[in-house]
C-alpha positions, 0 to 999 in steps of 0.5 A: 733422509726422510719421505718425500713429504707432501707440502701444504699451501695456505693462502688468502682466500682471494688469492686462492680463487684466482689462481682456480679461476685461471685454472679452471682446465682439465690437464688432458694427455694430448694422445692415447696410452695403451693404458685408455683404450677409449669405446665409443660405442655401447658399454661393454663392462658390467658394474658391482657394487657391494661392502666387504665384512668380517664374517663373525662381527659383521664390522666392515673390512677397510683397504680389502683388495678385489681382483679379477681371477686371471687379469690385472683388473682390481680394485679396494674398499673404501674406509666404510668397506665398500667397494665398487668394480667394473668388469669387462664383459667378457670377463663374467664368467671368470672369478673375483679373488676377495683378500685381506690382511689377516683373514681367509681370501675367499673366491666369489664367481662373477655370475653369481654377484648383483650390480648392487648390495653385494655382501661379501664376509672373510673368516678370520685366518688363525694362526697355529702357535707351532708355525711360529716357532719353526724357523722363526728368525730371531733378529726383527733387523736381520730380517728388516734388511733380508727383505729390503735385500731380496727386493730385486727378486721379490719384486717387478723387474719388467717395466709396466704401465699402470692404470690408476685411481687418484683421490685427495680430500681436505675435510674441516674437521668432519665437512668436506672442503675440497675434493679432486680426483683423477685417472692417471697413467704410472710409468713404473720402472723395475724395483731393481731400478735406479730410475724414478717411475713418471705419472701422466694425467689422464682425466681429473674432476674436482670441487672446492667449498671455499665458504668453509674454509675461513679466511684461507685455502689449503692446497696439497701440492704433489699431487699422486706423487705423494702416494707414489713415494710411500712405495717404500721398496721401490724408494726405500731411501726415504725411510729405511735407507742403509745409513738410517736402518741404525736409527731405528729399533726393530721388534717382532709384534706378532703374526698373522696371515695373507693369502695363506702366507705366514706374515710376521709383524716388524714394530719399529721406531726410532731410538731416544734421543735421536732428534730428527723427526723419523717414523714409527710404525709396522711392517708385514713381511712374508717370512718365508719369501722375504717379502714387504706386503703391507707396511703402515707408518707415521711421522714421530712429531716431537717438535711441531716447529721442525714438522711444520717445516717440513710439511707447510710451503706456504701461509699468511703471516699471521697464521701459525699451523703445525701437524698434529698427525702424519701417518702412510699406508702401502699395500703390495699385490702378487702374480706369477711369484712377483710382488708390485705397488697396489694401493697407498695412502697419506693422511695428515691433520693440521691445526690452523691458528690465527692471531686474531682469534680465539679458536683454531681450526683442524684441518685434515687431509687425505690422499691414496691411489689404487692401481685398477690394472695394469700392463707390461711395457717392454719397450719402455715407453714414456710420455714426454716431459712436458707432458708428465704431471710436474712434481710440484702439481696441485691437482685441485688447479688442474682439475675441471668439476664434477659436471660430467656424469659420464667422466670415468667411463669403464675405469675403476675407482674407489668408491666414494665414501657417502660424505664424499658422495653426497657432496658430489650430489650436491655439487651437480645439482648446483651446476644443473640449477645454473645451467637452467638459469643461464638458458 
């Protein structure tokens, strides 16, 4: 069974503009969680921004984690290694806890960061030979299927209510098209769980350019829950089930370390002459605790027809689009001897081909979640149906716009890249210069 896979709309444009004019509201949960606890009053969190390096190469470290010494609170770097965090007040005299895959976690106190311009450089962890040798498994599978064993052990077995940062972008080649973003509520339920974990919408904002998407308008549809799905030790059934592990040939790559933890690289891929689509990637397992802490994956296209059917709902007849690149992210975060999702992503790029013209056109398209903080849900709450995100959400239907200066509040996000940024910037100046005229 493959990963629930992400499905891409194509439509006329005139279409496409309807169905967002008719739209055109925000989805708001009709109550408070206890993930949004609302302060209308003064602002009671301080706000960091800064980029997070490579202490030799000064080259930016991309998906670093950064979490709040003691708390729930974190956040991650963006691909150009920045990051943005807002603390609570008083949480300023604690730390903040810098790791990453692969280099020394360094503990930075609060006091001593600015609001902005913050640099933060890792060293490099080394790994020394002889601790690759002792006690090294000897079978990549034996231990591919020790781990997916372990995970009611390794992994929450508490219900929590998380709070996270949702963002797709679609990009024509390097121009951004559209961009959507929310706050949402994850309902996560234990890994040793057959129940799914539900998502409720909190507050979304979005753009869309449709003047430079041709003649068509590409649409995601899932929405968060096509990042919630990469959370493969929760829905290990969607790529490594216990019918699918034979399909795939299992290697050791190398090693490195997380957080002072020996983590061995799995290689995998799937074995010739198997011709369904599968996936092909690496995962990274703590040896010593039989633990998934990262895993980065993609979709083996062989067959563009076979790939395109999984992947395109919808498009105009005389439009021939296929992906070129599927890939997946997911990163696991530990406390208290527990390992839970932190931060995931999707991206994929398509070739849009018409009939009628010389060139085609490269789309792609990028969605990741980050979880910014979280609780514990003994009761086991959960919103009502209808007000759950539906599976088949478009989040760019749903989303409002980027009029609101004030829309996140205190809730942290990943910061916008300066592509992102400076098209956000645009966007608000154009609702200002329409708001002047309409006075």
């Amino acid at each position: 069974m493959l990963l629930r896979t992400p499905s891409l709309i194509l439509s006329i444009k005139y279409r496409a503009l309807l169905l967002s004019a008719l739209c055109a509201m925000a989805m708001l949960s009709p109550r408070e969680t206890l993930a949004f606890q609302q302060n209308d009053g003064e602002i009671d969190f301080n706000q960091y921004s800064g980029e997070v390096t490579e202490e030799s190469s000064n080259k930016s470290l991309v998906f670093a984690t950064l979490t709040v010494e003691g708390t729930n609170i974190s956040t991650i770097t963006n691909t150009e290694g920045n990051f943005l965090l807002k603390v609570p007040k008083e949480f300023t005299n604690k730390n903040v806890v810098v790791s990453f895959l692969g280099y020394k976690t360094k503990i930075v106190p609060i006091a001593s960061l600015q609001p902005e311009k913050n640099k933060i450089s890792l060293q490099v962890s080394v790994t020394q030979l002889s601790e690759i040798n002792i006690n090294a498994p000897k079978d990549a599978l034996a231990l591919v299927k020790e781990t997916l064993k372990n995970r009611d052990n390794s992994y929450f077995d508490d219900q929590a209510l998380m709070t996270a940062f949702y963002r797709e972008t679609i990009k024509k080649r390097r121009k951004n098209v559209s961009l959507a973003e929310a706050v949402v509520n994850v309902y996560k339920t234990p890994y040793s769980s057959g129940r799914d974990d539900a998502i409720e919408l909190y507050k979304a904002r979005k753009s869309t350019d449709y003047s430079k998407l041709d003649t068509v308008a590409l649409k995601l549809q899932g929405g968060p829950y096509n990042t919630l799905y990469v959370d493969v030790m929760k829905y290990p059934e969607y790529i490594f089930s216990e019918e699918s592990l034979s399909n795939y040939k299992f290697t050791f790559n190398r090693s490195t370390r997380s957080n002072d933890r020996l983590i061995y690289v799995i290689k995998f891929d799937q074995y010739e002459g198997i011709i369904e689509p599968l996936y092909h990637g690496e995962l990274f397992i703590d040896v010593e605790n039989k633990v998934l802490t990262n895993a980065t994956f993609s979709l083996n296209i062989t067959d563009r027809n076979k790939a395109a059917q999984l992947f395109v709902r919808r498009k105009p007849a005389k439009v021939d689009v296929w992906p070129t690149e599927v890939s997946y992210h997911v990163d696991y975060r530990e406390k208290g001897g527990k390992w839970y999702y932190g931060y995931s992503s999707v991206f994929m790029e398509f070739k849009v081909d018409w009939e009628d013209k010389w060139f085609n056109s490269v789309y792609s398209m990028t969605a990741e979640m980050a979880i910014t903080d979280w609780e514990l849900n003994p009761s086991g709450d959960k919103p009502r149906y209808r007000e759950r995100i539906k599976k088949s959400i478009i989040l760019s239907d749903e989303a409002s716009g980027f009029s609101d200066p004030n829309f996140w509040g205190e809730y942290n996000i990943i910061e916008p890249e300066k592509s992102i940024e400076s098209a956000i910037k645009k966007i608000q100046r154009q609702l200002r210069r329409e708001e002047r005229n309409s006075d």
